[in-house]
C-alpha positions as CSV (number, residue, x, y, z in Angstrom):
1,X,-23.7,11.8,-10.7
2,X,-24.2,8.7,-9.5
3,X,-22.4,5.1,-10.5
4,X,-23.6,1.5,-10.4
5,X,-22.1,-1.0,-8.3
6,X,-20.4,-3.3,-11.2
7,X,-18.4,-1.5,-14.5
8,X,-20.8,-1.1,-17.7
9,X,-17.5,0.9,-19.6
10,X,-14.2,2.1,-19.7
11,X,-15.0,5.8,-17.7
12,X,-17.6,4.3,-15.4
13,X,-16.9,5.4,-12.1
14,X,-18.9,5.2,-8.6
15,X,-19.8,8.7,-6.9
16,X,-22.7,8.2,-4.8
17,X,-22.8,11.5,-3.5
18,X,-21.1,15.2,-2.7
19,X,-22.1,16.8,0.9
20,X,-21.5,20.1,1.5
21,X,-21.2,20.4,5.4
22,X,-21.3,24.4,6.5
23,X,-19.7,26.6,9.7
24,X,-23.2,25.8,11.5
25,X,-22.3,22.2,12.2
26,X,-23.3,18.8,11.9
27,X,-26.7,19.8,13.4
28,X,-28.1,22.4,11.3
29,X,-31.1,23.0,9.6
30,X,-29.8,20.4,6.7
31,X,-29.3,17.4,8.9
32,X,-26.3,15.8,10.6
33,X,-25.0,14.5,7.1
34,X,-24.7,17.8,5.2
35,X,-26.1,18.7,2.0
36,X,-26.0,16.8,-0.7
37,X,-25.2,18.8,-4.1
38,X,-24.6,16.0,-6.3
39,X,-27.4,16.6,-9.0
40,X,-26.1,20.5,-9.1
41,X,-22.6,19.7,-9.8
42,X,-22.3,19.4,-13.6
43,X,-18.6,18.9,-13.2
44,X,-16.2,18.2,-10.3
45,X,-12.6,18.3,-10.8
46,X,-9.4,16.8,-8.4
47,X,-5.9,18.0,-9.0
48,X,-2.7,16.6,-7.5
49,X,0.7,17.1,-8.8
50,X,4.5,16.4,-7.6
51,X,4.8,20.1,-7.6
52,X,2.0,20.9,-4.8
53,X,2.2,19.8,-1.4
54,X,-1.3,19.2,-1.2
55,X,-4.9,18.2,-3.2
56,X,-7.0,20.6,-4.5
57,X,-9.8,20.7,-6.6
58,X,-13.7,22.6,-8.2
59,X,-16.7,22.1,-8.2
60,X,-19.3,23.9,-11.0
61,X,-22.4,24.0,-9.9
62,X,-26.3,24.9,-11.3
63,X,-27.8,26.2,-8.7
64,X,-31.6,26.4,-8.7
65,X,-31.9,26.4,-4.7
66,X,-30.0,29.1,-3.7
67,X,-27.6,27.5,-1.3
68,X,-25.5,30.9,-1.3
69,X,-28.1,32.1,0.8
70,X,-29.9,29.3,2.3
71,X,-27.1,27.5,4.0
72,X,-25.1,30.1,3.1
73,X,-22.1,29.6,1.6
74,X,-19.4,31.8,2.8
75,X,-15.9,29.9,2.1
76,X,-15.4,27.9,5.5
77,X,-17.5,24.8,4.0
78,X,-16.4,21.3,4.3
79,X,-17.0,18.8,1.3
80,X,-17.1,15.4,1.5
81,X,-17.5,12.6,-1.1
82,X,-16.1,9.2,-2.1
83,X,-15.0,8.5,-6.0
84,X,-13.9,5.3,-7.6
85,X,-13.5,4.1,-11.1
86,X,-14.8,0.6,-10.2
87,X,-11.6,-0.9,-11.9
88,X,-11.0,-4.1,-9.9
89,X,-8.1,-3.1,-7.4
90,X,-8.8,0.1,-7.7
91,X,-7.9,2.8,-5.4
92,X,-11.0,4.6,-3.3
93,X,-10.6,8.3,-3.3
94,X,-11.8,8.8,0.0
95,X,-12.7,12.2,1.2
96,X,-15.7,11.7,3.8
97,X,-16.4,12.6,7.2
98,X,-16.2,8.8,8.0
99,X,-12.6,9.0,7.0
100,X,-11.8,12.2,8.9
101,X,-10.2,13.8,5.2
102,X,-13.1,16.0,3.9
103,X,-12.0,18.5,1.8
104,X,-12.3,22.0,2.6
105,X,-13.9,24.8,0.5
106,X,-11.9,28.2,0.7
107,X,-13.0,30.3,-2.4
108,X,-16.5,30.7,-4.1
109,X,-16.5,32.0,-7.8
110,X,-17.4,32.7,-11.5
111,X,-20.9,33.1,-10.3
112,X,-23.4,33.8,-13.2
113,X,-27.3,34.3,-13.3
114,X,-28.7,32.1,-15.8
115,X,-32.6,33.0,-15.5
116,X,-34.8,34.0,-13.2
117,X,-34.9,30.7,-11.0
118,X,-30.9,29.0,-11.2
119,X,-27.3,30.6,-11.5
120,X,-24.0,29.2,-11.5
121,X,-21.0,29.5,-9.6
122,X,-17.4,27.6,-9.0
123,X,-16.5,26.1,-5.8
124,X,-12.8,25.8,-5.2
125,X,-11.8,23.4,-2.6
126,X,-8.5,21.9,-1.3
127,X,-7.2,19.6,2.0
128,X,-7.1,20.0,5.1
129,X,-3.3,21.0,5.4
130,X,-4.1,23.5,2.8
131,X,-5.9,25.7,4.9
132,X,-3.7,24.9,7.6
133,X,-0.8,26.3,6.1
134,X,-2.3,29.3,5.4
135,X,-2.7,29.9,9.1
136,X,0.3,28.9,11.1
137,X,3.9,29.6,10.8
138,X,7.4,27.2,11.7
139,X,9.2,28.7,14.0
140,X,12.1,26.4,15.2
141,X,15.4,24.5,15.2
142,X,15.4,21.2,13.7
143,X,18.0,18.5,14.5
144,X,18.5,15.1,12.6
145,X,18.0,13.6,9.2
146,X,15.9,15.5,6.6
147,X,12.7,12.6,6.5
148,X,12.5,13.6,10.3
149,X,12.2,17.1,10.3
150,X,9.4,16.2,7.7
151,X,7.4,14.0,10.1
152,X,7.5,16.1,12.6
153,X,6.3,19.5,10.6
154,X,3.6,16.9,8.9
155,X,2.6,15.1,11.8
156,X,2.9,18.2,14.9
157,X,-0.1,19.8,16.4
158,X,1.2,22.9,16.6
159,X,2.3,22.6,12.4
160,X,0.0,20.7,10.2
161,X,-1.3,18.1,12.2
162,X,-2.2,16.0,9.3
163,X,-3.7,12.6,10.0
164,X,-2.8,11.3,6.2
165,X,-0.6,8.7,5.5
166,X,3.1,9.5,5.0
167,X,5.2,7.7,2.3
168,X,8.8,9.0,2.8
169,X,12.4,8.2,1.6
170,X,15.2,8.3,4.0
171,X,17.6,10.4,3.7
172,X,21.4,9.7,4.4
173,X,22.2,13.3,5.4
174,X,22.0,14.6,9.0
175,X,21.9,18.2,9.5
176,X,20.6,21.1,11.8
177,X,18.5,23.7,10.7
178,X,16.8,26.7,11.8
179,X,13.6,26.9,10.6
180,X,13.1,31.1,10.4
181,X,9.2,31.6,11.3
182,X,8.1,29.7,7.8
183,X,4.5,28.3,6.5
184,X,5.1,24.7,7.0
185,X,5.2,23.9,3.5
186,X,7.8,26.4,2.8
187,X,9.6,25.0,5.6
188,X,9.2,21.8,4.0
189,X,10.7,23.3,0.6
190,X,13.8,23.8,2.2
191,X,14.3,20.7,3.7
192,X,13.3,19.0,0.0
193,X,16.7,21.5,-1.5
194,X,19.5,19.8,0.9
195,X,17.6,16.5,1.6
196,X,19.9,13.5,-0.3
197,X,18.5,9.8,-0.8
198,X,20.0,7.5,1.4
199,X,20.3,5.0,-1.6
200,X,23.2,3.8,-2.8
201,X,22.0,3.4,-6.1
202,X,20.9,6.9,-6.2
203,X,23.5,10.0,-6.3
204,X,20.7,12.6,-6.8
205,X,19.9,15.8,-4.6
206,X,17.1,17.2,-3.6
207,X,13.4,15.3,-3.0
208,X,10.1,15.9,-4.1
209,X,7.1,16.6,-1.5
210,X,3.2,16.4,-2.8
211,X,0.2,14.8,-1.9
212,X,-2.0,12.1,-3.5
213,X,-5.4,10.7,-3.4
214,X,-3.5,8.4,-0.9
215,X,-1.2,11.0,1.4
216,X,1.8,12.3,1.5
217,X,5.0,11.7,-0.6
218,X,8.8,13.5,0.0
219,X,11.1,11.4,-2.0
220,X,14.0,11.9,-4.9
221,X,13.2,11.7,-8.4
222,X,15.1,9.1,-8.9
223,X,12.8,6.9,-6.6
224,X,10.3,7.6,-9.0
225,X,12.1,6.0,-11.8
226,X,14.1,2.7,-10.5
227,X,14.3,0.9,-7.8
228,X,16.8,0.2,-4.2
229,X,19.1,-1.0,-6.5
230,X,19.0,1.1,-9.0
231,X,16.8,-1.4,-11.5
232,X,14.3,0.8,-13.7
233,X,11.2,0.2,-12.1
234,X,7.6,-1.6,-13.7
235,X,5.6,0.8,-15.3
236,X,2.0,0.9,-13.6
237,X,-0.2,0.8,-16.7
238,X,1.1,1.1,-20.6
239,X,-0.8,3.5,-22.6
240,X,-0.9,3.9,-26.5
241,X,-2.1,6.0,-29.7
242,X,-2.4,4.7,-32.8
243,X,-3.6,6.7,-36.0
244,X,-5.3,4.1,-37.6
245,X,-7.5,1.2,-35.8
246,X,-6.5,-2.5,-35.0
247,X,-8.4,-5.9,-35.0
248,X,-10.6,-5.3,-32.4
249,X,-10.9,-7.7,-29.0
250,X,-13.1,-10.7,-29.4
251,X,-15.5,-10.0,-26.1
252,X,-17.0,-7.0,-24.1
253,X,-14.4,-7.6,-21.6
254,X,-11.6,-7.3,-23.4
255,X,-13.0,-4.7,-25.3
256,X,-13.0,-2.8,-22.1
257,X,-10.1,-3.6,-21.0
258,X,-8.2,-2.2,-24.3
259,X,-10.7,1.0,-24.2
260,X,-8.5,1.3,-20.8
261,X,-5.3,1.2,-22.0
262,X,-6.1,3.3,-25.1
263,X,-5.1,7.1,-25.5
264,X,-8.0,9.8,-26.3
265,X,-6.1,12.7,-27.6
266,X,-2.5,13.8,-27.0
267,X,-0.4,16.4,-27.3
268,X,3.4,17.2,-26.2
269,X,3.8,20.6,-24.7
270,X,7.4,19.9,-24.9
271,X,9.2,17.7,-26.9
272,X,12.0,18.5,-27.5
273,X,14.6,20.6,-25.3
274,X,14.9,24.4,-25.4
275,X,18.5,23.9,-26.1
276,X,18.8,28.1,-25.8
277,X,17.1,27.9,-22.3
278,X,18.6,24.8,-21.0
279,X,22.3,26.2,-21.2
280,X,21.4,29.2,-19.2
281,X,19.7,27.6,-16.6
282,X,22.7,25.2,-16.1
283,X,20.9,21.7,-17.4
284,X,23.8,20.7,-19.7
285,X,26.9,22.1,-17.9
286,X,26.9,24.5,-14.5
287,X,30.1,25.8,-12.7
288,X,29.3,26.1,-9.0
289,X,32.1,28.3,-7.1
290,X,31.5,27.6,-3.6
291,X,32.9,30.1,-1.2
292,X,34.1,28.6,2.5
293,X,33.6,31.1,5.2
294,X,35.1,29.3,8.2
295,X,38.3,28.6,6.1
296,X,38.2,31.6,4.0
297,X,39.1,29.0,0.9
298,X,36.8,28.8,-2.4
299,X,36.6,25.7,-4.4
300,X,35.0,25.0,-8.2
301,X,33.3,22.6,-9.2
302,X,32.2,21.8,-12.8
303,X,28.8,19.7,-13.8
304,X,28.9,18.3,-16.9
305,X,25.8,16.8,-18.1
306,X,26.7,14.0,-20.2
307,X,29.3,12.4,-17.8
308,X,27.5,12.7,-15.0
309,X,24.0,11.1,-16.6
310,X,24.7,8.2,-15.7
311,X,25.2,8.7,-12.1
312,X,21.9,9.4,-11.1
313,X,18.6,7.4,-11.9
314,X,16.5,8.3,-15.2
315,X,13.0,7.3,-16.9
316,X,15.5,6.1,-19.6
317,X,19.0,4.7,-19.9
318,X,19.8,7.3,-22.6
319,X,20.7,11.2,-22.3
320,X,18.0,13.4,-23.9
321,X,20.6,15.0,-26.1
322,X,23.7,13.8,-28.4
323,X,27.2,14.7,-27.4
324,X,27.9,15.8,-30.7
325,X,29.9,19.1,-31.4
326,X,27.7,22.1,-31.6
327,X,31.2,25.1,-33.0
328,X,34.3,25.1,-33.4
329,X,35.7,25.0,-29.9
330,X,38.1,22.6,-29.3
331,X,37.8,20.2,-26.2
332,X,40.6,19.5,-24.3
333,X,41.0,15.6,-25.3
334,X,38.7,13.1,-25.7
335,X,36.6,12.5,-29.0
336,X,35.1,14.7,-30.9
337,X,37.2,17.3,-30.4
338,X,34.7,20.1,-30.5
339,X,33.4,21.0,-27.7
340,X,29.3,19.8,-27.2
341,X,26.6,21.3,-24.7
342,X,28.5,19.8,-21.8
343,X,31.4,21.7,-22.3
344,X,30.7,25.4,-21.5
345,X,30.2,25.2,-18.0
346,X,30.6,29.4,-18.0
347,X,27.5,29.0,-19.8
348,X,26.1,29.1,-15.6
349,X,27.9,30.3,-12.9
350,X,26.7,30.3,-9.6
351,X,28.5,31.4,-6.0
352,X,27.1,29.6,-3.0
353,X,28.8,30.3,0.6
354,X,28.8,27.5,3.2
355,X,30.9,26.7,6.5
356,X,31.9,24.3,9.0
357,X,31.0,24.3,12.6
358,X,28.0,26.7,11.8
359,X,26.2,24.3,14.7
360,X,29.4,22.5,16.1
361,X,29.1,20.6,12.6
362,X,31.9,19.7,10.3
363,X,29.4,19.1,7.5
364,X,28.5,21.7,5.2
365,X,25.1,23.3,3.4
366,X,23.6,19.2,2.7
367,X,25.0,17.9,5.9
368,X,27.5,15.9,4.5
369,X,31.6,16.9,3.5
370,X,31.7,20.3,2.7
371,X,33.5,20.0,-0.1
372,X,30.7,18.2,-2.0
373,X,28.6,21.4,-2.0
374,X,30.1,22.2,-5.5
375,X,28.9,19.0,-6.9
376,X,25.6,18.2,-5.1
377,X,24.2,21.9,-6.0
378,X,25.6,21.4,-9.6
379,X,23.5,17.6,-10.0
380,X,20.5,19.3,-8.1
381,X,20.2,22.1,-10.7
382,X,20.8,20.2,-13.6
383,X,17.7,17.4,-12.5
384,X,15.6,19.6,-11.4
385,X,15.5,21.4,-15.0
386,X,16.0,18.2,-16.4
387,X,12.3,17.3,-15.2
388,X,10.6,20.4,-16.0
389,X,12.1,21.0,-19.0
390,X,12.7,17.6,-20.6
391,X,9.7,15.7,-23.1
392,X,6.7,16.7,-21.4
393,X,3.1,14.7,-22.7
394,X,0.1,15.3,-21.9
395,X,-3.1,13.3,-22.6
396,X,-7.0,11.6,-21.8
397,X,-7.7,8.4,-21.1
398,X,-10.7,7.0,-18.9
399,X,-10.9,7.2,-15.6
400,X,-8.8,4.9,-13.3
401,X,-8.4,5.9,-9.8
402,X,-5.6,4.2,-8.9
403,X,-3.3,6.1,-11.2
404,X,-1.6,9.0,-9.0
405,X,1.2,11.6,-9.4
406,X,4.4,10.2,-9.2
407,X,3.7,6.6,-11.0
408,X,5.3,5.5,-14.2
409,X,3.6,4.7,-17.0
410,X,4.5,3.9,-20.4
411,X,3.2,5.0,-24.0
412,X,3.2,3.7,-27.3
413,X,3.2,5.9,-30.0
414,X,3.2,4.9,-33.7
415,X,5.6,6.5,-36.0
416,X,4.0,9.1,-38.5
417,X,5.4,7.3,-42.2
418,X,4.9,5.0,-44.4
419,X,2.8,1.8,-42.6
420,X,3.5,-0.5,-45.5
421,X,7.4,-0.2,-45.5
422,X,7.4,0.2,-41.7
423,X,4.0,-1.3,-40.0
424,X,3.8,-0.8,-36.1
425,X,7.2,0.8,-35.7
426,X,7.1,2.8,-32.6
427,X,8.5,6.2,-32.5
428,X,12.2,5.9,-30.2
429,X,12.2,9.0,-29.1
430,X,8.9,10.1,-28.0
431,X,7.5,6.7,-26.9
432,X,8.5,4.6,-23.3
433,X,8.6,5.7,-19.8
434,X,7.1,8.3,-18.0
435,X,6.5,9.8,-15.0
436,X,2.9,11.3,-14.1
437,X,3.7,14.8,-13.0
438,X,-0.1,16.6,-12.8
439,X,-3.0,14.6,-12.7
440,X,-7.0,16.1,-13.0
441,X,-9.6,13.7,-12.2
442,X,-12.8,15.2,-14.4
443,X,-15.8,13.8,-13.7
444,X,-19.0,14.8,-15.7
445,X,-22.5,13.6,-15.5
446,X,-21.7,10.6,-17.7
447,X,-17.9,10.0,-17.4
448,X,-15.3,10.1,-15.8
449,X,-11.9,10.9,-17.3
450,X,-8.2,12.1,-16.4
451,X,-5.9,15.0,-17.9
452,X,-2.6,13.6,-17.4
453,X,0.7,15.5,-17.6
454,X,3.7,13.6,-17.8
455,X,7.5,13.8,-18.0
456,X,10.4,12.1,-19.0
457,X,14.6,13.0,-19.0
458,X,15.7,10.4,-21.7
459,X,15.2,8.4,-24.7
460,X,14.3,4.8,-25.4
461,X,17.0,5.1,-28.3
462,X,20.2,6.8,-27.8
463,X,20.4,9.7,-30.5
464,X,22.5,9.0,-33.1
465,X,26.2,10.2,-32.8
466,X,28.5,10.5,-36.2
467,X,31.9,11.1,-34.2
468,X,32.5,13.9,-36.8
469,X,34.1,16.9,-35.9
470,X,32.1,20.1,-36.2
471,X,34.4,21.7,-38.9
472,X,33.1,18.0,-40.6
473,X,29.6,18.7,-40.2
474,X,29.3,22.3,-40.5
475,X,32.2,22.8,-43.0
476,X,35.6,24.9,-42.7
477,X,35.1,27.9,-40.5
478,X,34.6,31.6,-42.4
479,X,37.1,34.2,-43.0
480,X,37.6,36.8,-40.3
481,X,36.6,40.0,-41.4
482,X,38.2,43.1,-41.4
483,X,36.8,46.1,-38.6
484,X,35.9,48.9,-40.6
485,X,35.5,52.5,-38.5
486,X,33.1,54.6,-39.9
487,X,33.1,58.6,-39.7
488,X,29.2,59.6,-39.3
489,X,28.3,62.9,-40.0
């Protein structure tokens, strides 16, 4: 599976070699640097995603040696190797014993005889901290801001002792919390629920933690998708799929650098909201009734999705949904005067107790003025649906290692219709920013490619809005009909 040193095409990639390195240490019967399975593996696969705290990945291999056996393998393996796309600038995915990040293997399967002499089998393998979590438990009091407790967890020996970089947001909230003998990473989890960006520009809550190919991240959305000031940020790379084929470069080079920045296949596994599933999970309107134990007082607070958009930062400018009436309810003011998605905040109702002076503390469950619990809980629902349930792409392009969860990219795609009336129009929905979500780095014999998943909570173009009334657009309401009771014999 081996590269060249310069780039011959769009998927070339650099992967000189895969060691596996077993429980018998550097100075067993296969040498001090491991054994190298590279010409077994027919396919070796990285996975990282904002949803995961940390890397994992597989390995399938031929087997015609009978390493189960021979070295054996029983699970407590180490694998190192180093993959790049050769893209100038590109990132090094650096998992070697040189670098002291090798991955670690924790699960051998789908093994298979093929004939008499080879058989193959799945190795599973993940990072360090992975295995680490698995093992030890939190156990402890934590006092300070939320990007703190983080380091410490991340970064203590007794924890997860990782030696990875760590790319962190502050937080503006300061809190203490007991930590009730946790994994680390669930530990971590909790933190992410009540940790607030210290931003000004951003009014989110709640953070993010993963890993990359490059460490560590625990950061807002919002982070993701603009900037200190709350500018939209530079996508990374732009991406696009066209149905029919343009002039083609002039040169090889720029021939490769289009085959780049072209699209394989793609296909949206959501796009366009679950309106029915949305309301009930509280993305469009949530009322949070938030019950104060020292005081014995209760407050509510209403979100409401299409006032409050604009509060927080977006991969686009414009809500994901119209604010147009959807029945004949009439909203209290303001125009239309039926009510629209944002106006039913029955349609969730949540109770969430908090207090004061829990630790001496006049703050409440974030760490800041108890009475924002209402609203903070309300906005952290609402983007956290918002993200999984929003326009959700995935596609395949060639390899490029520097691409990682949590960058932005953009994507032109070409409206299905009529090219002659309309040539090049981009669709206004579908196409602009996104954030990669899930990112699997497949690399074969011959190429190297990535499965990206990505996600976005707006639209390029706001959705068109006729300021009719629903009685307008739906006509008069029906008759109401009469209860009949019926005898059954």
């Amino acid at each position: 599976m081996a590269g060249t040193q310069h780039l011959e095409f769009a998927g070339d990639f650099d992967l000189h070699y895969i060691r596996l390195h077993n429980h018998k240490g550097e100075g067993g019967r296969f040498g001090d640097k491991g054994t190298d399975i590279s010409k077994m593996v027919v396919e070796f696969n990285i996975y990282e995603s904002i949803y995961n705290g940390t890397l994992t990945g597989s390995a399938v291999i031929v087997d015609a040696r009978n390493l189960i056996n021979n070295l054996p393998i029983q699970g407590t393996e180490r694998l190192s190797f180093k993959l790049t796309s050769k893209l100038s600038g590109s990132n090094v995915i650096d998992c070697t014993e040189a670098s002291g990040h090798p991955m670690h293997v924790y699960k051998l399967a789908n093994r298979q005889q093929l004939g008499d002499t080879d058989q193959t089998y799945t190795l599973y393998f993940a990072s360090r901290e992975f295995v680490r979590n698995e093992r030890l438990r939190v156990s402890r009091a934590f006092d300070g801001r939320m990007d703190q407790m983080l380091q410490t967890i991340m970064t203590d020996e007794d924890f997860l002792d990782t030696r990875k970089h760590i790319f962190f947001q502050k937080t503006r909230n300061s809190d203490k919390i007991v930590i009730p003998n946790k994994r680390p990473m669930d530990a971590i989890q909790q933190l992410c629920k009540k940790a607030l960006p210290d931003n000004q520009s951003q009014n989110g809550a709640g953070f993010l933690f993963y890993e990359t190919t490059q460490g560590f991240h625990f950061r807002s959305w919002e982070s993701l998708c603009v900037n200190k000031i709350g500018k939209p940020k530079t996508p990374k790379q732009t991406f696009k799929y066209v149905q029919q084929k343009m002039e083609g470069p002039r040169n090889e080079n720029e021939k490769m650098a289009e085959d780049f920045k072209n699209v394989e296949s793609y296909k949206f596994k959501n796009n366009c909201h679950d309106v029915a599933a949305n309301t009930a999970l509280g993305t469009y309107a949530h009322r949070v009734i938030t019950h104060n134990i020292y005081n014995k007082s209760y407050k509510i607070d209403d979100y409401h999705y299409h006032s409050q958009f604009y509060e927080t930062g977006h991969t686009e400018q414009n809500p994901a949904i119209a604010d147009s009436p959807v029945d004949y309810d009439t909203r209290e003011g303001g125009t239309p005067k039926q009510k629209g998605v944002s106006d039913y905040p029955e349609s969730r109702v949540s109770l969430q107790s908090t207090t004061q002076y829990a630790h001496g503390e006049k703050s409440g469950n974030f760490g800041v003025d108890v009475e924002q619990d209402g609203v903070l809980e309300g906005t952290r629902v609402s983007l956290g649906n918002q993200l999984h349930s929003g326009t959700i792409l995935e596609m395949v392009i060639k390899g490029q290692s520097y691409l990682k969860a949590g960058d932005l990219i953009e994507f032109e795609l070409q409206t299905v219709e009529n090219k002659t009336s309309t040539p090049n129009r981009i669709d206004p929905h579908h196409s602009g920013r996104y954030i990669i979500t899930h990112i699997r780095h497949r690399v074969t014999n011959t190429e190297y490619r990535q499965i990206l998943e990505c996600a976005k909570d707006g639209v390029v173009t706001e959705y068109y809005q006729s300021g009719k009334s629903y009685t307008e657009i739906a006509g008069p309401q029906s008759t109401k009909k009469v209860a009949y009771d019926i005898d059954i014999y």
